[in-house]
N, C-alpha and C positions, 0 to 999 in steps of 0.2 A: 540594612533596611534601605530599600531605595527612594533617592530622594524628591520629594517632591514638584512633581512637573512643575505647577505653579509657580515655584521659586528656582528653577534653571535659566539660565542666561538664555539669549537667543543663539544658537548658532550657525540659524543657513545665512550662506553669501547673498549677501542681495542681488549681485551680478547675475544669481543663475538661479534667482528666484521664478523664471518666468519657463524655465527648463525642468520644473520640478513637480510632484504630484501636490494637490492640496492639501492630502493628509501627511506627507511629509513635511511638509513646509510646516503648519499649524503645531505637530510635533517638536520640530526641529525648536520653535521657538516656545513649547510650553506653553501652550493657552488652550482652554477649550473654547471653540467658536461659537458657542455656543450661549458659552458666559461673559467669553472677557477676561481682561487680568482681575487679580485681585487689587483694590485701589494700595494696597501695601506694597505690593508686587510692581505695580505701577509706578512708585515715589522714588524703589530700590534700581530703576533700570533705569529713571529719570538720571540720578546720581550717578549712575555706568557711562550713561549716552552723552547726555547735555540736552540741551534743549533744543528741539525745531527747529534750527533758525539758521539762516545762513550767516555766513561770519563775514561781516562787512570791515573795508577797513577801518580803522582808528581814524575817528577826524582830526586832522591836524591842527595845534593849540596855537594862539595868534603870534605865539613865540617861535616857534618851526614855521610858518607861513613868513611870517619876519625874516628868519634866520634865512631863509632859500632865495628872497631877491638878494642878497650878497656872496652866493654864491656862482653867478657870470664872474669868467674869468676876466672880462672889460674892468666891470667892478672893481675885482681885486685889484687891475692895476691901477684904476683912479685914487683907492684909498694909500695902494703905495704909493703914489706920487703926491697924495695929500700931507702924507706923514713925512718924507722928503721935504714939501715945500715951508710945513711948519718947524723943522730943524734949521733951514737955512733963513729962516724969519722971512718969510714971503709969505704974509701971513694973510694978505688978499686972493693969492692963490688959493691957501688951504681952504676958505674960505669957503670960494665962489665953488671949490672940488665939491666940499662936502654935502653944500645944500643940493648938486648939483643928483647927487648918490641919493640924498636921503629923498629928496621928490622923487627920483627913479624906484623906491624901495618903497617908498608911499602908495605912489598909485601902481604896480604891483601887487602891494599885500591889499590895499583894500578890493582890486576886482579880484584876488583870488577869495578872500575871506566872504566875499558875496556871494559866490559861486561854490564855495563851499556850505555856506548856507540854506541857499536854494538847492543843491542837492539832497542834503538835512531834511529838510523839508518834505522833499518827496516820498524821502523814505518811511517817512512817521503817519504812514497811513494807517486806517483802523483796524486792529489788531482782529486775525481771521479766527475762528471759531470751527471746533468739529463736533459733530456727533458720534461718541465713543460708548463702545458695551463693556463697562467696567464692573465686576462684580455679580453679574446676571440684572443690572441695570441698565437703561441707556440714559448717559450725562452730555454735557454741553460742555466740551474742555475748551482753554486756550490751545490753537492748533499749536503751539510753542509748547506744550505739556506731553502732546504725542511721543512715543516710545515704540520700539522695534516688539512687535507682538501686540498691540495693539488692535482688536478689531472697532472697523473704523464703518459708519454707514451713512449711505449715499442718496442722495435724490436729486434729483434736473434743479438746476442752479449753481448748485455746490462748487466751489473749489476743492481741489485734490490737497487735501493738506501734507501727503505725505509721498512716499512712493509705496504703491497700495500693490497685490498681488489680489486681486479679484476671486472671490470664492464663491460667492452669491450673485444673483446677477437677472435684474428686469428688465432685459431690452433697453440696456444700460448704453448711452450714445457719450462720447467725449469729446468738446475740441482743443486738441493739440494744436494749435495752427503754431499757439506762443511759441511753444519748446522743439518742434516738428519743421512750422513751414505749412504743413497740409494742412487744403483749404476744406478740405473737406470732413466731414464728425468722425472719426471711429467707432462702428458699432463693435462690441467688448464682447467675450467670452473667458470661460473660465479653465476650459482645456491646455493642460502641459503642451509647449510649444516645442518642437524640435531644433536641433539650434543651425540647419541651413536655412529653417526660415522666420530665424529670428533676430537676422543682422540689425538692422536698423531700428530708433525706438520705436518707430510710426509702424512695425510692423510688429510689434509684443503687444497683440491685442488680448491678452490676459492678464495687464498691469493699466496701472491708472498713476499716473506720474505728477509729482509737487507741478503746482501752477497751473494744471489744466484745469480743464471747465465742466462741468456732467450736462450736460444739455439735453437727456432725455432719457427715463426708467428709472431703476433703482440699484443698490447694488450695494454688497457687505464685503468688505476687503480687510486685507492681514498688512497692517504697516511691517513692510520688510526695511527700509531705508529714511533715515530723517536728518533735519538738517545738512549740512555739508558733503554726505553719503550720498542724498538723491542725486535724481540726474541733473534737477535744478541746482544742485549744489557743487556738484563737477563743472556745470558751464562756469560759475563765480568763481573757481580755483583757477577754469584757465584765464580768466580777467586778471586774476589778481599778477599782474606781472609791473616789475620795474617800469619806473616813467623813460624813455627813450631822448635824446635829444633833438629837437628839429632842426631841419636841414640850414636854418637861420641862427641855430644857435651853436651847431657844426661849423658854420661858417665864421662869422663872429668870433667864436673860438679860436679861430687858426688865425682870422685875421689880427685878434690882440695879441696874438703869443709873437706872428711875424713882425708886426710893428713893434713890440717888447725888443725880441733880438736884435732889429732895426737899428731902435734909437740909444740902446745900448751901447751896438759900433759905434755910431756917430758920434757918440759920446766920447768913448774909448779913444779916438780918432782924434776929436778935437780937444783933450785932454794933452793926450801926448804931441799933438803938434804945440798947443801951446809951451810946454814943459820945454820941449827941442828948440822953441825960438826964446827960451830964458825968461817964460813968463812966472811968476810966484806960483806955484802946484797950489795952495789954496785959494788964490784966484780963479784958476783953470777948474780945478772942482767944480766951485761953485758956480761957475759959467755953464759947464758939463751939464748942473742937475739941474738947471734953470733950464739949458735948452731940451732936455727931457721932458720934464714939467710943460713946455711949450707944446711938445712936438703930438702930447700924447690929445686925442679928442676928447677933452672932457664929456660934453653933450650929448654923444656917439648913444649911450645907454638909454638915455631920460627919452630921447625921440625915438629909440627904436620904439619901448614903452609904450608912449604917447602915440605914436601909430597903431601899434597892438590894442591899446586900447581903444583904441577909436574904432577900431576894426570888430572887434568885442561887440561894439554898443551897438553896430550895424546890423552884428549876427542876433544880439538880445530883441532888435527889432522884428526879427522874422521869427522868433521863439526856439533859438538856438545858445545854451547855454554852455558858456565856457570857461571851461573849469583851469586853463592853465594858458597865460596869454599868449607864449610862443605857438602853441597850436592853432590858433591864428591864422598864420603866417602860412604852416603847413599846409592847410586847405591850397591853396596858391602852388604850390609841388605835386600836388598828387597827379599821379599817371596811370592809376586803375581805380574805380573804385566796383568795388565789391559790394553786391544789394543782396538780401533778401527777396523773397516775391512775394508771401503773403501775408499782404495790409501795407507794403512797401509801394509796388512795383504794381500790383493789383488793389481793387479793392475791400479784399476777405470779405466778399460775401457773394455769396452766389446768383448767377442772371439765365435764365433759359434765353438762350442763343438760338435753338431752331428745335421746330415740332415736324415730323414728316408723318403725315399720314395716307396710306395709301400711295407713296410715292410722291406724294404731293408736298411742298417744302410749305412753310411759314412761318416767318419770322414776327416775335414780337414787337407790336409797333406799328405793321405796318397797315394795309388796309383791314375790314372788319374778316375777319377768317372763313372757310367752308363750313357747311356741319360735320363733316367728319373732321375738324380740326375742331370744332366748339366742342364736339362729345370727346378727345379726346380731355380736354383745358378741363372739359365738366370730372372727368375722371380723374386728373391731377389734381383738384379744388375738393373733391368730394374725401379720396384717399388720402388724407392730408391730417396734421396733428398741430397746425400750427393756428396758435390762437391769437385771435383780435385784440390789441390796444387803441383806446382814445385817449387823448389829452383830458375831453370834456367833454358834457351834454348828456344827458338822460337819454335811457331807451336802446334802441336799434338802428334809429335813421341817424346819417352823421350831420352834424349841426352846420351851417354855413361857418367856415375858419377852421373846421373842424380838421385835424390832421388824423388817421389813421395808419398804425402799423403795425406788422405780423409780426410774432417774435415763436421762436421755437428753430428745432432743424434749419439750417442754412439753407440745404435743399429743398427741405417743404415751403418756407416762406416766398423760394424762387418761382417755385410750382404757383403760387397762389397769384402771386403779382403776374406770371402770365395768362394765369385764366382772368384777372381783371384786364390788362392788356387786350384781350379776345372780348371784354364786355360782361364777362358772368363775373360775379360778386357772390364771392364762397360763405356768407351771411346767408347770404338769401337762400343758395343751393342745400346748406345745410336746416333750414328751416322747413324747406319746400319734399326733402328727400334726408328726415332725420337717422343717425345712424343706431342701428339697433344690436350690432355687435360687432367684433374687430378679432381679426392675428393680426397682433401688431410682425414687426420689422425682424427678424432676428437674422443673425450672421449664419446661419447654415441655411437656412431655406432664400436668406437675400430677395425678400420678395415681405409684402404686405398686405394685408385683402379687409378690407367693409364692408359691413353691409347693412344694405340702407332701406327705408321702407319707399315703395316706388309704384305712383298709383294704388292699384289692388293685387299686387306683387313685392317682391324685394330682389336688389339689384347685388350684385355684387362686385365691387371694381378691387383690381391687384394692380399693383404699381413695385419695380423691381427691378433687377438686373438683366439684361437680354436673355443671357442665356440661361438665366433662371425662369423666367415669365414663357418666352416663344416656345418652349416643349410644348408646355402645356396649352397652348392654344389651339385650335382645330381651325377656324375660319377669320376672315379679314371683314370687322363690323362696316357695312356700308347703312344709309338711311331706308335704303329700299331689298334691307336684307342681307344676308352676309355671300360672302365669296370668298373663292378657293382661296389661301395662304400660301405665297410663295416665302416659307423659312428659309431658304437659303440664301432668296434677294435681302430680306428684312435684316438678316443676321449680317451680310456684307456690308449691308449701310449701317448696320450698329460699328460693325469693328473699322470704316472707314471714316466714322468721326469719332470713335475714341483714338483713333491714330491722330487725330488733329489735336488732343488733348480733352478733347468733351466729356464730361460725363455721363454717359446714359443712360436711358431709362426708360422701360416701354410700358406702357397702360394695357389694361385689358380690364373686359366686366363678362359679367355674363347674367343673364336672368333669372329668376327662381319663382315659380306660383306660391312655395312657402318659405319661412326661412330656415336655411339649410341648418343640420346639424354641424356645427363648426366641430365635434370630435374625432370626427368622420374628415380633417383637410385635405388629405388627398386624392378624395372624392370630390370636395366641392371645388379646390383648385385645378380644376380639370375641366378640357372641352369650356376653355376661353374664347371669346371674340378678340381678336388684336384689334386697339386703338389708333396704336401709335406709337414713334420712337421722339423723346425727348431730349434734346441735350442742351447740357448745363458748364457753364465755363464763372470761376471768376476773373471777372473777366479785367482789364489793365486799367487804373485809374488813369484819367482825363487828362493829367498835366504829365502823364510820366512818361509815352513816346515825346513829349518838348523834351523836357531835360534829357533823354537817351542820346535823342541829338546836338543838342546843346553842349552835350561832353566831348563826344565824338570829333566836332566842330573847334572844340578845344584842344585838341589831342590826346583826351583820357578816354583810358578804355572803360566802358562797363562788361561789368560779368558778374552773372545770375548766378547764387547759390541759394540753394535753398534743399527744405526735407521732403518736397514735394514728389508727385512721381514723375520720372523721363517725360512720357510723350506730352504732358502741361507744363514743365517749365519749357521745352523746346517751343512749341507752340505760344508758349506767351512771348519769351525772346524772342520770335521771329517778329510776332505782332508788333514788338515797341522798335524793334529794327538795331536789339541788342547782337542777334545775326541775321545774315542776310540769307540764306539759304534753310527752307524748312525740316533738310535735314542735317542739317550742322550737328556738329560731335557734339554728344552728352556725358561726362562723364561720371560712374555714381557712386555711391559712397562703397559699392562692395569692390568696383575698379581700383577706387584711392584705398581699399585693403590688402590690394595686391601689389601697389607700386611702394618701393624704396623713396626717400628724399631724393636722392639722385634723380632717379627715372619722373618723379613728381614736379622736380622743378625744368626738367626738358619736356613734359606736356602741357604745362602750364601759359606756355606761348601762345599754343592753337589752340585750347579750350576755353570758350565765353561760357559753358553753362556748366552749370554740374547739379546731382540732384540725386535726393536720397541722402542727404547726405549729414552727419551727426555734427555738433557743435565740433567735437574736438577735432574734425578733421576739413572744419572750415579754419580753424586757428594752420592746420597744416599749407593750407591752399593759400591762406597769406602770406606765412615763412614764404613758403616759394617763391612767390611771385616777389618779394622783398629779395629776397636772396641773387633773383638775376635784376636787382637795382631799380626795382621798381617803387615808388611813392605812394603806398597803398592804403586807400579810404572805407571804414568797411562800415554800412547802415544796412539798420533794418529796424523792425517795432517789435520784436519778439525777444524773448529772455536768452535764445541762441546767438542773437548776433551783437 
């Protein structure tokens, strides 16, 4: 009798989850997608698996926090000189040694025990929550209860509770930037991916990964990976490595050991000279381990301490928390450091940088725009999904104090704030020109279309990828009528500011006396007016060309890594003056699959950028740069770095 699917283990690899059909996968793991596990079936894989969660380390009990300030080899020798000085009854020495250790061990454990605290702290945030189809029901689990086979369902807001292989799917948008880097959403599908092109995670856009974000549609997925398995949970293994010593504690080190041998000679020395001039050998000892006792720095430890922590209290003032005081110190050594770019170095959110219409430029900001730049701005504000927030006030008009913000799509919200920049207020345009139906967004067509009611007609605006949107267009909208399309110009100037890192995007509408049959789209997405070409950069936060020079000035290098694509991190490097030349080397995470350690750590000289590139093989790009003696500092605000 064969055994019941319901109650089989799971067995596809999660690794090549994203390389596989969805009826095998759902298979593979025994579930119908339909229903869900059986909540039985569910409790038995809990028990297999474990729980959700990533495996943080053991906080250290005040006893091991204790025990580690007596671990400096200085230390050691203070307490041996202490234990010396109270055999030879110098019992003011022993004394003034010990208090001297035990303040040094005091204020130690108490800044580590605080900082081990306020770590604590962080972690004990509110415990996240899925919506799971258990049983042919849908429940509200502790995401910690999640299990491999699990169908898991999604909507805009949601956290990824697991690492999900996507089966179902509504114009389902993701932001990765945390685990990625990319500044920009992932639109998702559900199609088997081929595996040249599915090197990086930011490119398995049939998976939805622990820690991201769903920012737009909906979507049913098969938890392939949980806890420690996901990809979020491979970055936290390679954290999890041995504490290193600092280049002060390195030093320190060799410096007590040389003064140990030191005053040991000296000792040895003045011993036997005394003995050789016929002095009593218990005399001479005891002369010996006094001048030991003299010769060694007591204090040496307590002020290194005592600077460390002061040093501490300066970083806690800027909201820099420090978990171990010699690293301190370190900061002070470093000779690269290593950034992140999205929400680091930029600031993860998206700005429309320039609108060309008709060949015509315009930047936001600047004076009030033409009409063929207004109709495009009306175009990006009309085609748009991102919705209004107030603080307060009743109504529609915003109250004087009033603050108002877009939230939805990074890109759409960008779109919006530049049509207000230009003076239209996407309130008012959606009031004036209501929308009566929509194709939304999707990753194969990469293109968008509304439509709105418009006068005693309806309008239809598409918004999308160049060279998804420009086929379909026929003429270049002017005010006083349309004119011929040069595609070949339009499409040159798309691909010469995505070379600069932009992301583009061209408008177009067209007219209708009725409203079209949307079953019919590739009739209505047809014989467009071009508006415009848009583009979009997140663009460098405000302070972050100062500190690029500031380092530089210092003599540390910076270098960009990130999961972003080539020509935007190049482009953002150039801009903060991380390199100086626009087209300085990039190299990207399928390059770093190609090179040995060897060959990694002789490119690592002349590369400032890298890009595409996955957690574990930024832990690579440090080795390196460690390995030809380098001091290396590595930030960023994402769960990658």
């Amino acid at each position: 009798m064969a055994p019941d699917p319901a109650h089989r283990p799971p067995t596809a690899a999660p690794a090549t989850a994203h390389l596989r059909e969805i009826h095998d996968l759902v298979q593979a793991h025994g579930v119908d997608p339909g229903c869900g596990l059986h909540p039985e079936e569910a409790q038995r894989r809990a028990a297999q698996h474990g729980a959700n969660a990533l495996a943080g380390a053991p906080q250290r009990s005040k006893v091991a926090l204790l025990a580690d300030q007596f671990k400096d080899f200085m230390v050691l020798v203070l307490l041996g000189a202490a234990v010396v000085s109270g055999l030879v009854g110098e019992l003011t020495d022993t004394l003034v040694i010990l208090v001297i250790v035990v303040l040094n061990a005091v204020i130690g454990f108490v800044q580590a025990w605080r900082a081990d605290q306020a770590m604590a702290a962080l972690r004990q945030l509110a415990a996240a929550h899925a919506t799971v189809l258990r049983g042919g029901a849908v429940q509200v689990v502790a995401a910690s209860d999640l299990v491999p086979g699990d169908i898991v369902l999604l909507e805009a807001g949601n956290q990824i509770p697991a690492d999900l292989r996507l089966i179902e799917i509504a114009q389902l948008q993701v932001d990765e930037s945390a685990l990625t880097g990319e500044s920009v959403t992932v639109a998702k599908q559900t199609a088997p991916l081929a595996l040249q092109e599915a090197g990086a995670l930011g490119d398995r856009t049939n998976m939805a990964f622990k820690g991201t974000t769903a920012t737009h549609g909906r979507a049913r997925g098969l938890v392939v990976a949980t806890g420690m398995h996901t990809e979020l949970g491979k970055v936290a293994r390679l954290l999890d490595s041995d504490d290193r010593s600092t280049p002060l504690q390195l030093r320190l080190a060799a410096f007590g050991k040389r003064l140990a041998l030191a005053v040991l000679a000296i000792c040895a020395i003045v011993f036997a000279v005394g003995v050789l001039r016929g002095e009593a050998p218990l005399l001479m000892a005891l002369t010996a381990i006094s001048l030991a006792v003299a010769a060694i720095p007591e204090a040496l430890p307590a002020v290194v301490t005592v600077l460390l922590a002061l040093g501490a209290r300066r970083m806690v003032a800027v909201h820099a928390l420090v978990r171990r005081l010699p690293s301190v110190e370190t900061l002070g050594s470093v000779t690269t450091i290593c950034s992140d770019k999205t929400g680091t170095l930029t600031q993860n959110r998206m700005h429309a940088e320039l609108l060309v219409a008709r060949d015509l430029p315009w930047i936001p900001g600047d004076a009030v725009p033409s009409t063929v730049h207004l109709e495009a701005l009306r175009a990006a504000a009309l085609c748009n999904d991102a919705t209004r927030h107030r603080q307060s006030g009743p109504g529609d008009c915003e109250a004087p104090g009033e603050t108002t913000t877009w939230t939805g799509d990074p890109t759409e919200t960008a779109l919006v704030l530049a049509a207000h920049a230009g003076g239209l207020d996407k309130a008012e345009l959606d009031r004036a020109c209501p929308r009566v139906q929509e194709q939304p967004f999707d990753s194969d067509r990469k293109r968008m279309t509304t439509f709105h009611r418009e006068g005693a007609g309806f309008a239809a605006y598409t918004k999308g990828a160049p060279e998804s949107v420009l086929p379909r267009c026929t003429v270049q909208w002017t005010p006083d009528g349309s004119t011929p399309l040069d595609r070949t110009g339009v499409l040159a100037t798309a691909s010469r500011l995505a070379a600069q890192g932009l992301r583009v995007l061209a408008l177009a509408r067209r007219s209708h006396n009725s409203l079209p049959d949307t079953n019919a789209l590739d009739a209505v997405e047809s014989q467009l007016e071009l508006l415009g070409l848009i583009a979009l950069i997140d663009p460098p936060r405000l302070e972050a060309q100062a500190a690029v020079c500031d380092c530089i000035s210092a003599g540390i290098t910076p270098v960009m890594i990130t999961g972003d694509h080539p020509a935007t991190a190049r482009a953002i490097a150039h801009r903060l003056g991380i390199v100086t030349r626009s087209d300085a080397p990039v190299l990207t995470g399928a390059d770093l699959a190609t090179l040995d350690d060897a060959a990694l750590r002789a490119r690592v000289e002349q590369v400032q950028v890298y890009a595409r590139v996955d957690p574990a093989q930024k832990i690579r790009i440090v080795e390196a740069l460690q390995a030809q003696g380098h001091f290396v500092a590595m930030t960023g605000d994402g769960v990658n770095d």
